[in-house]
C-alpha positions as a LaTeX table, in Angstrom:
\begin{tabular}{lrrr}
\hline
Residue & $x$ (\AA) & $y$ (\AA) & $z$ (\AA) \\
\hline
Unk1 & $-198.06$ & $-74.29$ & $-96.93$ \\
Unk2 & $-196.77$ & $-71.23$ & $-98.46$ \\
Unk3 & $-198.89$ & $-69.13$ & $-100.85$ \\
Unk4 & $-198.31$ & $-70.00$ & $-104.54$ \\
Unk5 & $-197.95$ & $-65.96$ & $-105.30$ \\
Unk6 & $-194.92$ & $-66.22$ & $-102.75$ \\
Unk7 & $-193.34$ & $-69.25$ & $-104.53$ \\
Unk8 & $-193.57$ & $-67.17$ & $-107.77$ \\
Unk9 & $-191.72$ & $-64.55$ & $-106.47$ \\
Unk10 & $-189.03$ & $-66.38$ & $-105.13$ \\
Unk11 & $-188.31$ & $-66.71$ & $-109.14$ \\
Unk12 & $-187.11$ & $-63.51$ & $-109.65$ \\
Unk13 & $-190.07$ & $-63.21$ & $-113.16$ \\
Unk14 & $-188.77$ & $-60.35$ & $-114.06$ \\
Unk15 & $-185.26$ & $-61.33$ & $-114.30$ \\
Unk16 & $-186.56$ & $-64.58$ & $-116.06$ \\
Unk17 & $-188.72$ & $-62.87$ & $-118.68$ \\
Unk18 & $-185.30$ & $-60.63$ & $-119.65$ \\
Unk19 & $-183.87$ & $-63.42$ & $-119.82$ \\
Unk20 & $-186.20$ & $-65.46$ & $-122.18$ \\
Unk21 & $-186.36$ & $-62.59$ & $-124.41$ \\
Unk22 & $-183.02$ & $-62.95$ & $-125.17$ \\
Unk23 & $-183.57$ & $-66.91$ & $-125.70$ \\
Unk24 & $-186.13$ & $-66.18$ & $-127.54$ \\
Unk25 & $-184.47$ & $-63.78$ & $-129.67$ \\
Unk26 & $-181.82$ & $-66.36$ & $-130.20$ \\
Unk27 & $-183.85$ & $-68.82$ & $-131.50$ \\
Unk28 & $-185.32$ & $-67.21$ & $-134.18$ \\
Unk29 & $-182.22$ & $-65.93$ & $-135.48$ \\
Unk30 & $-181.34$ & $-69.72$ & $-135.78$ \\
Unk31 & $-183.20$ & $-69.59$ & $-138.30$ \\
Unk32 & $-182.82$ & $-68.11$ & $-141.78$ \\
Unk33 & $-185.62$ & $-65.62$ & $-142.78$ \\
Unk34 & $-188.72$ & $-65.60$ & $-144.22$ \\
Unk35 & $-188.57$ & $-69.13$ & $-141.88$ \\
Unk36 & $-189.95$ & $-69.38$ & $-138.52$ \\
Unk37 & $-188.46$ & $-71.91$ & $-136.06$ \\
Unk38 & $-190.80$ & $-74.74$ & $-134.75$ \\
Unk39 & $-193.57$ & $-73.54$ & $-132.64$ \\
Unk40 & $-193.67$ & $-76.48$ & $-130.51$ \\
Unk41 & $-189.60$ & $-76.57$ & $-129.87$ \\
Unk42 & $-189.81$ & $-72.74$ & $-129.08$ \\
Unk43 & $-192.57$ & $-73.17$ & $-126.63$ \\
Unk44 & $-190.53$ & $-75.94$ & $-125.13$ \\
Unk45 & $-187.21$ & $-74.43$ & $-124.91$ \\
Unk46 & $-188.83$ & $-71.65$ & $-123.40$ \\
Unk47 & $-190.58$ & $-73.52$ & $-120.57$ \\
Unk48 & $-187.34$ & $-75.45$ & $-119.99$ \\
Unk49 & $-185.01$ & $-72.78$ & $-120.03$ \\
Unk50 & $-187.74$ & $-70.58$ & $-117.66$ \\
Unk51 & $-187.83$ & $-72.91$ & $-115.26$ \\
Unk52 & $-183.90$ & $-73.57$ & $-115.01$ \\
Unk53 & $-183.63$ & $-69.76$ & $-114.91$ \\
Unk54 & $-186.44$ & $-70.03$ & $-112.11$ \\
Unk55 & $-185.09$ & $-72.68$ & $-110.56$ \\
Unk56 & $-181.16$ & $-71.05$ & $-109.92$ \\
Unk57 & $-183.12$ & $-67.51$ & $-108.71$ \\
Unk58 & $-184.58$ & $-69.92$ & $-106.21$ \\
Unk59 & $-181.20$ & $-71.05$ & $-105.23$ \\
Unk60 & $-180.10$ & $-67.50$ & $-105.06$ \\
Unk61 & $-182.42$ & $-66.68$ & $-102.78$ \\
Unk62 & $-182.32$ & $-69.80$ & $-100.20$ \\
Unk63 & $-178.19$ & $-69.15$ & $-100.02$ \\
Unk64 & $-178.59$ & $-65.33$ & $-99.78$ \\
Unk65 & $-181.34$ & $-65.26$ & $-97.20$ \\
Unk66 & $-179.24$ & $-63.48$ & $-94.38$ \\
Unk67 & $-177.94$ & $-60.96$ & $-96.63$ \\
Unk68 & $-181.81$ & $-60.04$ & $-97.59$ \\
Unk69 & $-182.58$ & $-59.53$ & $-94.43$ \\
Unk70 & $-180.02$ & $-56.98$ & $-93.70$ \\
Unk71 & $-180.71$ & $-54.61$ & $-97.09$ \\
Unk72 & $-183.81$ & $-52.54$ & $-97.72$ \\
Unk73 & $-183.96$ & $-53.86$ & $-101.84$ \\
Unk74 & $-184.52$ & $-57.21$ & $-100.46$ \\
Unk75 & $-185.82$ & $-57.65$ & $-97.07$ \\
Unk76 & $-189.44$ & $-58.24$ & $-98.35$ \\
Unk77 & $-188.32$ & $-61.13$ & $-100.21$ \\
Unk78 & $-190.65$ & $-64.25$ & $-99.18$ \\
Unk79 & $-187.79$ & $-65.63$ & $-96.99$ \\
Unk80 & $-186.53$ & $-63.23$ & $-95.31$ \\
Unk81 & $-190.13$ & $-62.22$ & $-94.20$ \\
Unk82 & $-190.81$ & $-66.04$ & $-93.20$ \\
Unk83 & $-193.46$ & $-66.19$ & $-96.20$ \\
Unk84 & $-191.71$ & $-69.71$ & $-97.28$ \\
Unk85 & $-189.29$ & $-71.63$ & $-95.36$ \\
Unk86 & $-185.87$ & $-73.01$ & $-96.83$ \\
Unk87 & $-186.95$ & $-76.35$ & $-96.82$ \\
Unk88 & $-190.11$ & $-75.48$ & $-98.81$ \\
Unk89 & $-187.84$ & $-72.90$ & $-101.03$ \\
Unk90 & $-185.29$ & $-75.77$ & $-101.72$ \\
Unk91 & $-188.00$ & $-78.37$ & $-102.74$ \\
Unk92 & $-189.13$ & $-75.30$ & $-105.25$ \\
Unk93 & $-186.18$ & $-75.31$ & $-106.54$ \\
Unk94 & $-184.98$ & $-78.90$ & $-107.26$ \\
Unk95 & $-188.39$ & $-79.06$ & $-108.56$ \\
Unk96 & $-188.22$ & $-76.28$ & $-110.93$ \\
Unk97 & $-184.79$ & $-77.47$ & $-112.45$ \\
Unk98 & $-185.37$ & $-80.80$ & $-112.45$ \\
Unk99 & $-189.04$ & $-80.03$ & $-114.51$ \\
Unk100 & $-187.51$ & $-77.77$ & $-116.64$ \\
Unk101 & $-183.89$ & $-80.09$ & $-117.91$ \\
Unk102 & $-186.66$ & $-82.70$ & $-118.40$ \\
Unk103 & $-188.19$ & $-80.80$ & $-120.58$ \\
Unk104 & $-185.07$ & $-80.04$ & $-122.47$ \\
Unk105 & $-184.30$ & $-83.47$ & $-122.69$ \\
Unk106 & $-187.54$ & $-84.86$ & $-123.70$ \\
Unk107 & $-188.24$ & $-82.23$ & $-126.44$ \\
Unk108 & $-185.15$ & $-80.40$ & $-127.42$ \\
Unk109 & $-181.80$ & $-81.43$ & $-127.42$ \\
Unk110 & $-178.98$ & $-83.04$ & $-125.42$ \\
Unk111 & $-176.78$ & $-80.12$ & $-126.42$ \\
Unk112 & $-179.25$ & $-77.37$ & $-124.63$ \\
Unk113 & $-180.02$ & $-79.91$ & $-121.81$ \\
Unk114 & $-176.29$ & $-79.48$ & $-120.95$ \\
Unk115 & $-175.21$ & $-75.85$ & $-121.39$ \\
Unk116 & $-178.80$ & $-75.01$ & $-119.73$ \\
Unk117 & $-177.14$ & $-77.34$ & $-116.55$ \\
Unk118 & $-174.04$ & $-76.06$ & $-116.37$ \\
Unk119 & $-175.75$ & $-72.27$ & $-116.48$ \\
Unk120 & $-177.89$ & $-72.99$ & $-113.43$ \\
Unk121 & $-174.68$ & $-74.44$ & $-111.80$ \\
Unk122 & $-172.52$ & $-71.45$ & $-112.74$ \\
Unk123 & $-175.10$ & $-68.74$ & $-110.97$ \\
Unk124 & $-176.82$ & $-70.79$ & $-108.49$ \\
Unk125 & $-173.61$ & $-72.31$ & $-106.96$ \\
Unk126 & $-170.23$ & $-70.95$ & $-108.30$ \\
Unk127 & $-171.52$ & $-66.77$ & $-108.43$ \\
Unk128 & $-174.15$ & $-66.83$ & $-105.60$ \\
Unk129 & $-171.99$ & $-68.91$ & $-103.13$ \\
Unk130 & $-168.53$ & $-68.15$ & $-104.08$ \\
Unk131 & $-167.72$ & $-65.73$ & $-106.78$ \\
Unk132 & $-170.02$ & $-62.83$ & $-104.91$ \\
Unk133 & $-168.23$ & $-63.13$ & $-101.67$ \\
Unk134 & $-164.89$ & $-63.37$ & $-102.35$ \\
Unk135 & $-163.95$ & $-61.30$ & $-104.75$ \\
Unk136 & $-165.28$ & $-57.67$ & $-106.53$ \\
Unk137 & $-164.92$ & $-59.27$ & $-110.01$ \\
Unk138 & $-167.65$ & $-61.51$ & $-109.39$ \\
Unk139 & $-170.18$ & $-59.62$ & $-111.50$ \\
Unk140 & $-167.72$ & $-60.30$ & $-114.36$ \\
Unk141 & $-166.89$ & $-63.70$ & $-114.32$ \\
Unk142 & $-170.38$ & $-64.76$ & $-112.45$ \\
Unk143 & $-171.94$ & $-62.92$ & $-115.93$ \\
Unk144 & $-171.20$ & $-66.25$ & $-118.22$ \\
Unk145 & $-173.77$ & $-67.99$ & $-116.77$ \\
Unk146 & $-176.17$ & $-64.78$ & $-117.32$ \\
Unk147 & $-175.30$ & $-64.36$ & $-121.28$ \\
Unk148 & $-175.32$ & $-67.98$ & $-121.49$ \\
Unk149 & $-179.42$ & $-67.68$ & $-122.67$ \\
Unk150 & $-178.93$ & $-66.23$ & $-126.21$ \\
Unk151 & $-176.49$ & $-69.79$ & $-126.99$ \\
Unk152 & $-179.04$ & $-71.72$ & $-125.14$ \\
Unk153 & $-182.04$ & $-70.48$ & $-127.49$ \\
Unk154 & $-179.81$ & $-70.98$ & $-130.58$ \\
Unk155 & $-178.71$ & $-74.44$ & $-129.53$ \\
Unk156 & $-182.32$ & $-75.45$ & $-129.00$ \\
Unk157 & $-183.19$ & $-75.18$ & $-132.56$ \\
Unk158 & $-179.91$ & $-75.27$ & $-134.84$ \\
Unk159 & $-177.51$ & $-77.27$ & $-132.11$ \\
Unk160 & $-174.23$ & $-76.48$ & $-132.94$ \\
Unk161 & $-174.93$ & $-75.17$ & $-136.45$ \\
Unk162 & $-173.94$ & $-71.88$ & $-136.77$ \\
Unk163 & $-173.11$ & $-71.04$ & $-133.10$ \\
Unk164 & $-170.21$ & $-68.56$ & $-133.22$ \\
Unk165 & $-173.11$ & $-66.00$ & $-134.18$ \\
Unk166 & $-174.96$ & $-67.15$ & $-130.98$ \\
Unk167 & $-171.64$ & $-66.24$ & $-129.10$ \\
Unk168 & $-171.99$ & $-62.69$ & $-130.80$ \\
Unk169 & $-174.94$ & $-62.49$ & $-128.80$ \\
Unk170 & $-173.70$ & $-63.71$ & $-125.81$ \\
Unk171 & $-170.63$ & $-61.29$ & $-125.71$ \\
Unk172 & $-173.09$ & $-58.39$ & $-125.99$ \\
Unk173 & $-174.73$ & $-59.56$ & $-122.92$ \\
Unk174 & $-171.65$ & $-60.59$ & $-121.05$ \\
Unk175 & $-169.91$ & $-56.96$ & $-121.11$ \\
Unk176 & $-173.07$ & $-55.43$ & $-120.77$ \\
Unk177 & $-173.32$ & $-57.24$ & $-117.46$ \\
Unk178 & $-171.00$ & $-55.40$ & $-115.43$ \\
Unk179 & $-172.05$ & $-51.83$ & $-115.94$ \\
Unk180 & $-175.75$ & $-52.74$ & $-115.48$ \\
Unk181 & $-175.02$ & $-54.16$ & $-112.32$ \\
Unk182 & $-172.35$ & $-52.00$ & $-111.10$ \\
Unk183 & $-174.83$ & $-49.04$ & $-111.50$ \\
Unk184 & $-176.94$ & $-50.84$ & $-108.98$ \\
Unk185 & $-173.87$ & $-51.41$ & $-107.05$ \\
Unk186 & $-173.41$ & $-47.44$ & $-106.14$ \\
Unk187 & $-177.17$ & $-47.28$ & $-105.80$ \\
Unk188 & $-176.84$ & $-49.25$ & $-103.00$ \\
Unk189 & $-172.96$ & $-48.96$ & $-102.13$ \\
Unk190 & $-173.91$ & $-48.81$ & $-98.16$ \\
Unk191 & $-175.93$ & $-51.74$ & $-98.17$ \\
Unk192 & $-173.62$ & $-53.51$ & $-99.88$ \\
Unk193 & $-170.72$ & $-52.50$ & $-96.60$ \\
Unk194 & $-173.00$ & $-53.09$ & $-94.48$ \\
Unk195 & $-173.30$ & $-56.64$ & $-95.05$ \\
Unk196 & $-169.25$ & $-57.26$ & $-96.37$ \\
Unk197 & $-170.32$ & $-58.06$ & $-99.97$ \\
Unk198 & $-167.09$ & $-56.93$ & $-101.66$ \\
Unk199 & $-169.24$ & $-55.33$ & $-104.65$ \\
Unk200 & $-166.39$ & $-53.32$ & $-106.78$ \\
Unk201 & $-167.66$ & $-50.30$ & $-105.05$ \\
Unk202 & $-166.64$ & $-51.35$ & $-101.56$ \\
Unk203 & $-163.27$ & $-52.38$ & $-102.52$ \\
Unk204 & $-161.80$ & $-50.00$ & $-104.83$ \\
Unk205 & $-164.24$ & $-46.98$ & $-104.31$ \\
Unk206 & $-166.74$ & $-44.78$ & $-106.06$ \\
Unk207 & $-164.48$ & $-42.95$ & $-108.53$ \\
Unk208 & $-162.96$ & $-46.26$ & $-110.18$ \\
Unk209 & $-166.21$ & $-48.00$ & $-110.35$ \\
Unk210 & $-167.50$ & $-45.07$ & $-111.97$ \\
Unk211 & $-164.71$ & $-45.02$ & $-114.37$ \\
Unk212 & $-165.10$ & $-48.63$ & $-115.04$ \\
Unk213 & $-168.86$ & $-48.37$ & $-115.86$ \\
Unk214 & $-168.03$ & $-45.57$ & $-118.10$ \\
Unk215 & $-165.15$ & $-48.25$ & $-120.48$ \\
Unk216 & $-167.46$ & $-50.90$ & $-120.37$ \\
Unk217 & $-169.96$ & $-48.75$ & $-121.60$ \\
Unk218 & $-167.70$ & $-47.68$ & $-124.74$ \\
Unk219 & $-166.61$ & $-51.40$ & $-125.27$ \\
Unk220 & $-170.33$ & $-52.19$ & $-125.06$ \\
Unk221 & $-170.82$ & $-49.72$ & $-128.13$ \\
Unk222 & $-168.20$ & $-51.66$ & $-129.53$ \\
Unk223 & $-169.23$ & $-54.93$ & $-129.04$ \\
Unk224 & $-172.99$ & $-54.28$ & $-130.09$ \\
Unk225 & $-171.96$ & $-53.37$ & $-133.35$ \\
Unk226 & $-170.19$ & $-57.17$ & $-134.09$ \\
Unk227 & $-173.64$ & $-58.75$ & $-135.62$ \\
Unk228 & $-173.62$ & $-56.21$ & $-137.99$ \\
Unk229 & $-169.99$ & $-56.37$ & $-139.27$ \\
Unk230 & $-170.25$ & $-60.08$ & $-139.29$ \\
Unk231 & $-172.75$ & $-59.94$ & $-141.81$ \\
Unk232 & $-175.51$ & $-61.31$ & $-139.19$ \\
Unk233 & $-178.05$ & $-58.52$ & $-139.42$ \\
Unk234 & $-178.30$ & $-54.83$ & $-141.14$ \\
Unk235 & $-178.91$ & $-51.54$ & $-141.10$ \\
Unk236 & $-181.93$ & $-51.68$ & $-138.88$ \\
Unk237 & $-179.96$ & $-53.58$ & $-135.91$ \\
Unk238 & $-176.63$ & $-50.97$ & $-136.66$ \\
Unk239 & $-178.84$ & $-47.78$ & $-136.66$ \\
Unk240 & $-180.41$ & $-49.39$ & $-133.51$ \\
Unk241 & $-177.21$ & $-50.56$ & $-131.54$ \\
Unk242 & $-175.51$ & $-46.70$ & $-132.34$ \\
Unk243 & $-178.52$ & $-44.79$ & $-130.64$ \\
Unk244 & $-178.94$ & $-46.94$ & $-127.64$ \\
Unk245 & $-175.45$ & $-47.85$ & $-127.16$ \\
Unk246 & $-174.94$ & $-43.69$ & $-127.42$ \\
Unk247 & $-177.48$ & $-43.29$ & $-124.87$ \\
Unk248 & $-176.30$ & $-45.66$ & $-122.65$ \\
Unk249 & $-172.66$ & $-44.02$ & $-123.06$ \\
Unk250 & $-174.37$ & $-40.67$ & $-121.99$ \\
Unk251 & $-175.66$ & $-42.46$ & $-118.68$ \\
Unk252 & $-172.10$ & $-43.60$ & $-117.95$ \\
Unk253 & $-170.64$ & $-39.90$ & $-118.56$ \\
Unk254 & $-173.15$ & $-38.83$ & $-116.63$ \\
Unk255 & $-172.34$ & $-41.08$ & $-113.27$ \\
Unk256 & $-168.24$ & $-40.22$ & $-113.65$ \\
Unk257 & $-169.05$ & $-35.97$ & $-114.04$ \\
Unk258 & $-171.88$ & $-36.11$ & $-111.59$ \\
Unk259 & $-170.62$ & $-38.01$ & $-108.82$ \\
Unk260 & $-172.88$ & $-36.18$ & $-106.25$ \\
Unk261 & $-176.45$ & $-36.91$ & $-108.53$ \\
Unk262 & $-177.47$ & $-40.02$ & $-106.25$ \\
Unk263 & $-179.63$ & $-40.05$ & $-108.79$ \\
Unk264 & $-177.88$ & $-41.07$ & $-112.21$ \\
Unk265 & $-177.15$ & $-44.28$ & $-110.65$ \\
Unk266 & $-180.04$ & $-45.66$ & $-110.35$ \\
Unk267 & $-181.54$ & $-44.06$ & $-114.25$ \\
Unk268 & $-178.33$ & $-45.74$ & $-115.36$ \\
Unk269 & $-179.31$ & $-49.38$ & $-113.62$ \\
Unk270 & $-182.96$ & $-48.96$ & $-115.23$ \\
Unk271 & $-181.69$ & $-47.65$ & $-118.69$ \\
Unk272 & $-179.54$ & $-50.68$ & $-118.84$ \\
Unk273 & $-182.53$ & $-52.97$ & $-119.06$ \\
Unk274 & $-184.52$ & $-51.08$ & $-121.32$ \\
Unk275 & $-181.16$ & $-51.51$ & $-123.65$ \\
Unk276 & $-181.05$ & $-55.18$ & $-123.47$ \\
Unk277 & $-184.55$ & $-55.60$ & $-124.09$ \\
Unk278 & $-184.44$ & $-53.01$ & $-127.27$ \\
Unk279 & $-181.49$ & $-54.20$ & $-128.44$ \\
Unk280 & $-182.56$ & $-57.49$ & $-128.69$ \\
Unk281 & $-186.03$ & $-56.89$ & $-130.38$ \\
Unk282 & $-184.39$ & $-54.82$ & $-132.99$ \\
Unk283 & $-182.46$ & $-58.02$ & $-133.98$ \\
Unk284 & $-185.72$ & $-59.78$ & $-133.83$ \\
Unk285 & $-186.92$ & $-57.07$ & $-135.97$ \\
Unk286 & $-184.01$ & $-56.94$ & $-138.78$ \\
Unk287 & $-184.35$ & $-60.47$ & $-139.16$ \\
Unk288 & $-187.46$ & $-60.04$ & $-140.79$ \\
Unk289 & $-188.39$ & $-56.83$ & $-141.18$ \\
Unk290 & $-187.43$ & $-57.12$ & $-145.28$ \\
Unk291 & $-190.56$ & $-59.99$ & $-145.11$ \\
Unk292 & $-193.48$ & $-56.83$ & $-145.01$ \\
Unk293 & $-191.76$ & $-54.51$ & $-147.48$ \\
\hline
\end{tabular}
């Protein structure tokens, strides 16, 4: 029987705690302030949307074990070190999703049962088996099912009420996809040859990824500043969203007029989460920060 700790980290927590936050996050802005949402509904659209999350790392990891073994960042994964087997990682797995859509059925909604579904689907089978090895757009199109959180959150307490702000937040976190992961991509560009992962790197080369990091980056800035101009939150968020999406634009020049700092990349990759996570909590924040004054 495999160790429990090694289960655990075939669930990617980190990954899954970035991306409750931003559930999270979405479900409170579902609701108007000074009101909270439900405590019981956001404790159980957490736990069901963790475990789905859970659940499609799992997948990620049972259908990428060969690749793992061949790249530094991953070859002391569980699997690829024989820790858990792929019949014991697939069990986790099914057992994680099919836990955590019963939970979302039982004691949310339909509605978040069903986007949460077709989520797991979309990164556990149609990014991590197709759209990452056959084409260097994957990150792109594969990042739908990784923004999909902040619409799951808001579904899970308002349904379909109000939802085109939910899809605010889920176009921040769908372009800022791409230039988080493509910084990783150059971090690792070798590994990525090495075992034919056509990463936009290997196929159209340094320079142009660099360049493409750098106009995501500005559309980013762009993007993050819709929940303001919609009316959705103030002058905290917009103050917020200007300095990191500035500072995140400064990574990006950085990588395109240092192309020989093998370190930028790498800063960039871990900037890039400490922006998501901000960014969010300052929405969090505006949303009720008028409550204590």
């Amino acid at each position: 029987m495999p160790k429990f700790s090694d289960l655990l980290r075939l669930c990617k927590l980190k990954v899954v705690a970035l991306i409750l936050l931003t559930a999270v996050v979405g479900m409170f802005l579902a609701v108007p302030a000074p009101y909270l949402p439900n405590g019981w509904l956001v404790l159980s659209a957490t736990l069901g949307i963790g475990m789905a999350a859970a659940s499609a790392a799992v997948f990620n990891h049972i259908v990428d074990e060969h690749i793992d073994k061949q790249m530094s960042r991953t070859d002391q994964r569980p699997l690829p070190q024989r820790k858990v087997n792929r019949n014991q990682a697939l069990v986790w797995g099914v057992f994680l999703g099919v836990v955590g859509l019963g939970i979302l059925q039982l004691f949310v909604n339909t509605t978040t049962t069903v986007l949460t579904f077709i989520s797991l689907i979309g990164y556990a089978l149609i990014y991590t088996m197709y759209l990452k090895r056959t084409t260097p757009q994957n990150i792109v199109i594969g990042g739908a099912a990784g923004a999909a959180p902040p619409v799951l959150g808001w579904s899970a307490v308002s349904g379909t009420q109000g939802i085109e702000y939910a899809l605010l937040l889920f176009l921040i976190v769908f372009v800022w996809t791409p230039p988080h992961f493509w910084a990783l991509a150059i971090h690792r560009v070798e590994e990525y040859k090495k075992v034919k992962v056509p990463m936009l790197p290997v196929t159209h080369g340094l320079p142009y990824t660099r360049m493409q990091i750098l106009l995501y980056a500005v559309l980013l800035l762009i993007i993050s500043l819709l929940p303001y101009l919609s009316g959705m939150s103030g002058i905290i968020y917009l103050l917020s969203a200007v300095a990191l999406g500035l500072i995140f634009l400064l990574y990006a020049v950085k990588i395109y007029t240092k192309p020989d700092d093998k370190k930028i990349a790498w800063a960039t990759f871990v900037f890039s989460i400490n922006y998501l996570m901000l960014l969010f909590l300052a929405l969090l924040f505006d949303h009720y920060w008028l409550i204590s004054l």
